[in-house]
C-alpha positions, 0 to 999 in steps of 0.5 A: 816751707818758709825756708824752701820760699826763701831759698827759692827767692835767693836763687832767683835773685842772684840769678837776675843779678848775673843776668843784669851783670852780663847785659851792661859790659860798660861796666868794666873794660874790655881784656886789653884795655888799659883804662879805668872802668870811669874813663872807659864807660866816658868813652863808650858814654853817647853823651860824653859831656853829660857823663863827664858833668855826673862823675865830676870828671874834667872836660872841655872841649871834648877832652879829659884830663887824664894820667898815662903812664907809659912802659918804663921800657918804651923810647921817647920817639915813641912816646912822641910818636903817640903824642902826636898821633893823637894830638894829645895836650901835654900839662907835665911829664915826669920821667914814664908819667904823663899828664895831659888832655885826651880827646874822649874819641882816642880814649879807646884807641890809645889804651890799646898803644903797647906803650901804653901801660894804663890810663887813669884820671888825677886822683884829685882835682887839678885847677 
């Protein structure tokens, strides 16, 4: 009997778990985003700022720092194209990598370039 309870209990627990899992898609980007999932829960965050502060991300005036690494493939008029559609702030670039500030509202928008391989935050702290 203790068995058949515990049992019972596993299963009703996994399923809430799968439930809950579908019920916050924020969680992981949608198909055909190239952002991580951290910058895309800022993107879709109503509070991006607060968000930002929370995951010790670094924002100002809107904008996050962020590293873009472009198709290997793609030409530089191109890549200057995307730039200036979306006003990025270019700290350095070095070869199909980029380091800039982003606003968060282009966030989306640019991870769907097809130039655009994938987003990501500086995996340290850049003064």
């Amino acid at each position: 009997m203790k068995r058949f309870i515990f049992i019972t209990a596993a299963v009703f627990f996994l399923g809430c778990t799968a439930i809950a899992q579908k019920d916050y898609p924020e969680d992981k980007p949608p198909e055909g985003l190239k952002l991580s999932s951290i910058l895309y829960g800022l993107a879709v965050d109503p509070d991006p700022e607060d968000f930002a502060n929370k995951h010790n991300i670094s924002f100002h005036k809107n904008r996050v720092k962020v590293f873009i690494y472009f198709d290997p493939a793609s030409s530089e008029p191109d890549r200057k194209k995307i730039i200036e559609r979306y006003k990025l702030i270019v700290e350095k670039k070095s070869m199909d990598l980029l380091r800039a500030l982003v606003p968060v509202n282009v966030l989306i928008p640019l991870s769907r370039e097809s130039v655009i391989w994938s987003i990501k935050l500086p995996d340290k702290p850049i003064p």
